[in-house]
C-alpha positions in Angstrom: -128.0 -14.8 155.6 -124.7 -16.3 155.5 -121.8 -15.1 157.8 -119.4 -12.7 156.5 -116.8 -13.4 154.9 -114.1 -10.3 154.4 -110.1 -10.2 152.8 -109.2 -7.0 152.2 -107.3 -7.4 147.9 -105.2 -5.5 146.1 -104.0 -5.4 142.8 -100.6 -4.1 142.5 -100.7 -2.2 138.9 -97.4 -1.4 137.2 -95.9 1.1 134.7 -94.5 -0.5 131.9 -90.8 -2.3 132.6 -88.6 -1.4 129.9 -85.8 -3.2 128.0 -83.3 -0.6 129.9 -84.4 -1.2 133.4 -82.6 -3.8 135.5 -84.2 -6.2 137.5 -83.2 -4.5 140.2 -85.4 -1.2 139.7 -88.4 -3.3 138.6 -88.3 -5.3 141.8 -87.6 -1.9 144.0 -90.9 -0.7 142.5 -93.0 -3.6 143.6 -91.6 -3.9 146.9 -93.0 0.0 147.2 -96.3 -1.6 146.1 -96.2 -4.4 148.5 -95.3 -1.4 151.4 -98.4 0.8 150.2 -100.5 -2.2 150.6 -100.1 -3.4 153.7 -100.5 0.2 155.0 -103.4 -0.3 154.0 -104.6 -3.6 155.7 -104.0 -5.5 152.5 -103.9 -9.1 153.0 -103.7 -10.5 149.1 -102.2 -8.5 146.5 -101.3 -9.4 142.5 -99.0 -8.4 140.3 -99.3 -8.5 136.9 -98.1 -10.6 133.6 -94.6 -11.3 133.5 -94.1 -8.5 135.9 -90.2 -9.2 136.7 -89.3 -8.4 133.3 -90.3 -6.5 130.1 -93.2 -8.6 128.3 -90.4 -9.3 125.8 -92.7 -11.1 123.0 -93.5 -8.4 121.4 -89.4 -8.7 120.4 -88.1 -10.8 118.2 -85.0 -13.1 119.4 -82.7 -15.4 118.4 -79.9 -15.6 120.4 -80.6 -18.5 123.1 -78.5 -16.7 125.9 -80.2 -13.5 125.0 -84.1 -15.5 125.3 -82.8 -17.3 128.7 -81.8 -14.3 130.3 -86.1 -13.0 130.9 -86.6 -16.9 132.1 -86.8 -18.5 135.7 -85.6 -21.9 135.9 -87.6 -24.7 137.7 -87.9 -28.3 138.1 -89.8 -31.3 139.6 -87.6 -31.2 142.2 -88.3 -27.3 142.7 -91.3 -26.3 141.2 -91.5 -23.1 142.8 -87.4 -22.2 142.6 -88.5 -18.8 141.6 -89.4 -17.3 145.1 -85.8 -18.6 146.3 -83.8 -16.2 143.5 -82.7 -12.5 143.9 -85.5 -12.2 141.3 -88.5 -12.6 144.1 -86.5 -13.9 147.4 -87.3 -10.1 148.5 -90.6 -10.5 147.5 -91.0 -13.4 150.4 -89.5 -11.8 152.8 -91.3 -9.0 152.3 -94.8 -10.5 152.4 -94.3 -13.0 155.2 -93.0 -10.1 156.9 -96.2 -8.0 156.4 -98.9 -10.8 156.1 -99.5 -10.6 152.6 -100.2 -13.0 150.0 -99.5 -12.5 146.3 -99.9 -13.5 142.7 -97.1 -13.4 140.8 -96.7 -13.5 136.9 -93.1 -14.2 135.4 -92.0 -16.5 132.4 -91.0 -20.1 133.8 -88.4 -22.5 132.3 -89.5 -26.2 133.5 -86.9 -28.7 132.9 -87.1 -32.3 133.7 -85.3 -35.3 133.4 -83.3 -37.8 136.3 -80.2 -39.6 136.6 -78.8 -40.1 133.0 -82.5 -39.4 131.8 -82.2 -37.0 128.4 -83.3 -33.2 130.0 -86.2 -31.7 128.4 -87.1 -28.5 129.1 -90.1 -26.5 128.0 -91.0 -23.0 128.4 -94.5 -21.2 129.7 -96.1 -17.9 131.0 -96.5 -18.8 134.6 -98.4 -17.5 137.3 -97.6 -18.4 140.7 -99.3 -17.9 144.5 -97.5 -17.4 147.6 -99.4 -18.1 151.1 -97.7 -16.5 153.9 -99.7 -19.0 156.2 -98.1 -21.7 154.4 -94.8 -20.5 153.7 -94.4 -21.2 150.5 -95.9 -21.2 146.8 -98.8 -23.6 146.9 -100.3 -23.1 143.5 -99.3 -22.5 140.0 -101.2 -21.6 136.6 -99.4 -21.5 133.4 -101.5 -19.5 130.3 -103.5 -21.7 128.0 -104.7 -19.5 125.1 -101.6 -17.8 123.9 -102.1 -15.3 120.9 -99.8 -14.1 118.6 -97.6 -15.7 116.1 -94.3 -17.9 116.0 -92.7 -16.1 113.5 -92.6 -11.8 113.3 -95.4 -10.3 111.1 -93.4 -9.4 107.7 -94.8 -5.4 108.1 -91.7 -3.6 109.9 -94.2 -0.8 110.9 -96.2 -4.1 112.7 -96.6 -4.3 116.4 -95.3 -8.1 116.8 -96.7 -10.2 119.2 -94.7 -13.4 119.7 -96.1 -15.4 122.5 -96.3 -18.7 120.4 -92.4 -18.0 119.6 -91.3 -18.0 123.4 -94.0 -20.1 125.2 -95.9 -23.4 124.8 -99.5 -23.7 125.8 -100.1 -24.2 130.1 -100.6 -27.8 130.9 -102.2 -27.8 134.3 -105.9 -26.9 133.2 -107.6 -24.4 135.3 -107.3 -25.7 138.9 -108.8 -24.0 142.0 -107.1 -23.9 145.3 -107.7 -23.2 148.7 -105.6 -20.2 150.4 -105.3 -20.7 154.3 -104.9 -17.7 157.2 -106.7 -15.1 155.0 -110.4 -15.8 156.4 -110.9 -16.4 160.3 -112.9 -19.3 161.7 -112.6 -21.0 158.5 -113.9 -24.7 158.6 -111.2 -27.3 158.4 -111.4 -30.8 157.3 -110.9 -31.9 160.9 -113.7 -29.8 161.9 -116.3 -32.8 160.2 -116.9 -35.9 159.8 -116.9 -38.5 157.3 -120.6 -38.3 156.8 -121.3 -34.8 156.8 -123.3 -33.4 154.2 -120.7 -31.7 151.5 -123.8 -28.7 150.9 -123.7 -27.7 154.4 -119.9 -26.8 154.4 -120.5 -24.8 151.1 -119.1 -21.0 151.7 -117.2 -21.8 155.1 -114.0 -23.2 154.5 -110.4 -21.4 153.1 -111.4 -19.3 150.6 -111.1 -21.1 147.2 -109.3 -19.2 144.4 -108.5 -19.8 140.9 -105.8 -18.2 138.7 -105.9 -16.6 134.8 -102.7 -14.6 132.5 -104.4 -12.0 130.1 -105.8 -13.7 127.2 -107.6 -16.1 129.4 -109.8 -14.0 130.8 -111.8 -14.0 127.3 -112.4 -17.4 127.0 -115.7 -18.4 129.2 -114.2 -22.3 128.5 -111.2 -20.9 131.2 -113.7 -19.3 133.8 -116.6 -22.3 133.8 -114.3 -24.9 135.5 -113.4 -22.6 138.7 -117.0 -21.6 138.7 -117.6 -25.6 138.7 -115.1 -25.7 141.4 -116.5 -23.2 143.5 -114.0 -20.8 143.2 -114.5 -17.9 144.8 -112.3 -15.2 143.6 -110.1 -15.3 140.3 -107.0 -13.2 139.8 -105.5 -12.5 136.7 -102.6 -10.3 135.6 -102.3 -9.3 132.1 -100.0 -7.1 129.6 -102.7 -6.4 126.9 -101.6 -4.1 124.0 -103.7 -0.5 123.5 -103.0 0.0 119.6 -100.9 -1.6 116.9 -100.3 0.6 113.8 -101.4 -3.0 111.4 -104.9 -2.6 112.8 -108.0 -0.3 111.3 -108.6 2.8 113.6 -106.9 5.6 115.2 -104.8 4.5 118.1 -107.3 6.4 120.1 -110.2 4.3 118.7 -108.3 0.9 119.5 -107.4 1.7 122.7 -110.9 2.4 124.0 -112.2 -0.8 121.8 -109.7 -2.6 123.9 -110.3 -1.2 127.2 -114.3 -2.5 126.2 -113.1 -5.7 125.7 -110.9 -6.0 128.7 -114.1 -4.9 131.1 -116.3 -6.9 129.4 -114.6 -10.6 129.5 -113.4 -9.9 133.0 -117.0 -8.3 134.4 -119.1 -11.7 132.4 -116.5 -14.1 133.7 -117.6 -12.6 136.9 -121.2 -12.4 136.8 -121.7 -15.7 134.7 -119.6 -17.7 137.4 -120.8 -15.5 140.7 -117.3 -15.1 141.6 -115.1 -12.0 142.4 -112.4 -10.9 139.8 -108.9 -9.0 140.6 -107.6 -7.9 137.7 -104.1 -6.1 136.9 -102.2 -4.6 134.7 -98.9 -3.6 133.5 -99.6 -0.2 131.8 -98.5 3.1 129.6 -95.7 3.1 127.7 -93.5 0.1 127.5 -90.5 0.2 124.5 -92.7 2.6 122.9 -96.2 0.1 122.5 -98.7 1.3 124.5 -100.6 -1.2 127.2 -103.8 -0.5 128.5 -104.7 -0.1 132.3 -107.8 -0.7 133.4 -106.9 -2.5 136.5 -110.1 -3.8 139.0 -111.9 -5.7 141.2 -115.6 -7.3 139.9 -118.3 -8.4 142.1 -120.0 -12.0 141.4 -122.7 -9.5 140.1 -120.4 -7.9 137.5 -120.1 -5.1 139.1 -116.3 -3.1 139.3 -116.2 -2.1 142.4 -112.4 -0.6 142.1 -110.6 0.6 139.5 -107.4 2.4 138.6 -107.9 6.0 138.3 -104.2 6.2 136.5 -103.6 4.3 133.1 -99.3 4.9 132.8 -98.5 4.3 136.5 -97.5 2.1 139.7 -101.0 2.5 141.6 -102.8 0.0 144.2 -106.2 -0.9 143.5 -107.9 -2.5 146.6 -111.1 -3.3 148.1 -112.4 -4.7 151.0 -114.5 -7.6 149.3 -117.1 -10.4 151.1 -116.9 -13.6 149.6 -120.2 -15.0 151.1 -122.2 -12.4 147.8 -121.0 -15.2 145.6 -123.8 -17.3 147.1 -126.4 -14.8 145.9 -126.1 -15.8 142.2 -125.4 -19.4 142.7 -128.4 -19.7 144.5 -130.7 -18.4 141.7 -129.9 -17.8 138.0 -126.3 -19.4 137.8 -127.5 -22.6 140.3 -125.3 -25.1 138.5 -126.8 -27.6 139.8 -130.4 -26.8 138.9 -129.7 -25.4 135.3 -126.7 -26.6 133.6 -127.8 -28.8 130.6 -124.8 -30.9 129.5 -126.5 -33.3 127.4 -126.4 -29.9 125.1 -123.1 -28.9 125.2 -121.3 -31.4 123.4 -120.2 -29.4 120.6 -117.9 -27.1 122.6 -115.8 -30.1 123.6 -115.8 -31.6 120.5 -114.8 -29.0 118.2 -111.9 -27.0 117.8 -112.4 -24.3 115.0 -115.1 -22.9 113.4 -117.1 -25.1 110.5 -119.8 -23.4 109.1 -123.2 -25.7 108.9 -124.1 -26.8 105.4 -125.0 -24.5 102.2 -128.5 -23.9 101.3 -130.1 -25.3 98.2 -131.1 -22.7 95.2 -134.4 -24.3 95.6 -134.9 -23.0 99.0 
């Protein structure tokens, strides 16, 4: 049986920002989160989708200076600027001062260009980590499967949802990473040599971690690389709308469709990669839309294991989870190694949208 391996998670669930709160009273409220947390021996906690603002997308802006106010610039030079402005500075502080790690989700303005070179600058839904062993952010994810529209749905009455407006597809592919100081006695690269056996250091090293915004989480094509990778837990923040008035069904109806859907993509990406999920949201009433809750943490059997017992309010989720059960699936049923069939799989990198296969024959 292979060693434990424990971190005690959190996810750090939010109440919906609205367009009249200032920066200053969201940030107040997740510095109460991160206080709550390590109370309680929390040693990585996430915070959802864009959770320094409003998830503005579902408004629809013109005004450049009014659009650059929700955004956080960031270079080459300064990929991680973020964590040094008023906007999360007391975030850092906060965690190195506690010993907590954390996810965070805000909208990123990446500019590049040197030295007389013509600036570009591109926009994205970011998700960064920050390692309080390290010191600094030393991973970033940026959303790949945006939904939504460029321009506003032509129903006034229509919940708009305008991510394709604002943000361009992430370009950094799903990439794990390795998060020192959260497991004890984990193996180091120094601690073997150059012909040790890869296999036998499987499960002892930094735990390896992947990262997913919202809409992400229901495309298995975003969850098979980390399993590939070994990753060991995902986190993912979302903002996913309960009802929009353009849809068939009662609000009521939609919202529990959607609270289906949310457990389901996040409990399969789970089981189908043997990997632990933390999952959270930014919930209730935001502007007058409703966002479902439904924040938790899934075992690599699918299992939730926590789960927000509030669906409008600030509330840390945590568990205390043991990354060595993720060997218990990848040793039998989802044994990459043993089962994966590529020469089959072609097709889903190949095509993009769906073609139907060709008519029948009236003879047939």
């Amino acid at each position: 049986m292979d060693a434990p391996r424990l971190i005690t998670i959190a996810a750090a669930q939010m109440a919906g920002n609205q367009l009249t709160d200032t920066r200053t009273q969201i940030l107040d409220r997740m510095l109460a989160l991160m206080d709550q947390a390590a109370e309680a021996g929390v040693r990585l906690l996430a915070f959802p989708e864009l959770a320094l603002t409003t998830f503005f997308p579902t408004q629809h802006m013109t005004d450049p200076e009014q659009i650059a106010q929700y955004f956080e610039p960031a270079s080459p030079a300064d990929p991680y600027a973020v964590l040094s402005t008023p906007h999360a500075k007391p975030l850092v502080d906060k965690a190195n001062e506690l010993g907590i790690d954390f996810y965070l989700g805000f909208a990123e303005r990446w500019t590049t260009g040197e030295d007389g070179e013509m600036a570009t600058t591109t926009d994205y839904n970011t998700t960064i980590y920050y390692s309080v062993a390290a010191k600094k952010g030393i991973a970033k994810y940026r959303k790949v499967h945006l939904p939504g529209t460029i321009e506003p749905l032509e129903d006034p009455k229509a919940f708009q949802q305008l991510e394709k407006r604002y943000f361009t597809p992430g370009d950094l592919g799903f990439q794990a990473f390795r998060a020192p100081g959260l497991v004890e006695g984990a193996l180091k690269a120094d601690d073997v040599g150059p012909d040790t056996d890869p296999k036998s250091t499987v499960g002892k090293g930094d735990p390896i971690l992947g990262m997913l915004i919202c809409n992400d989480r229901r495309w298995p094509e975003a969850w098979r690389p980390y399993g590939l990778q070994g990753a060991e837990l995902v986190i993912e923040g979302y903002n996913t709308t309960a009802w929009a008035p353009q849809y068939p069904g009662t609000p009521a109806e939609q919202q529990s469709l959607a609270e289906f859907h949310h457990r389901l993509s996040c409990q399969a990406g789970s089981y189908q990669n043997g990997l632990w999920g933390l999952h959270v949201a930014k919930c209730g009433d935001e502007n007058g839309q409703g966002l479902i809750g439904g924040s938790m943490i899934v075992d690599p059997l699918g299992r939730v294991v926590a789960e927000a017992r509030t669906a409008d309010a600030d509330e840390l989720v945590m568990a205390t989870i043991d990354l060595a059960l993720c060997r218990r699936p990848r040793d039998r049923v989802f044994n990459f190694e043993k089962h994966r069939r590529l020469e089959h799989y072609g097709l889903a990198g190949r095509q993009v949208g769906l073609e139907e296969i060709p008519l029948l024959g009236r003879a047939v």
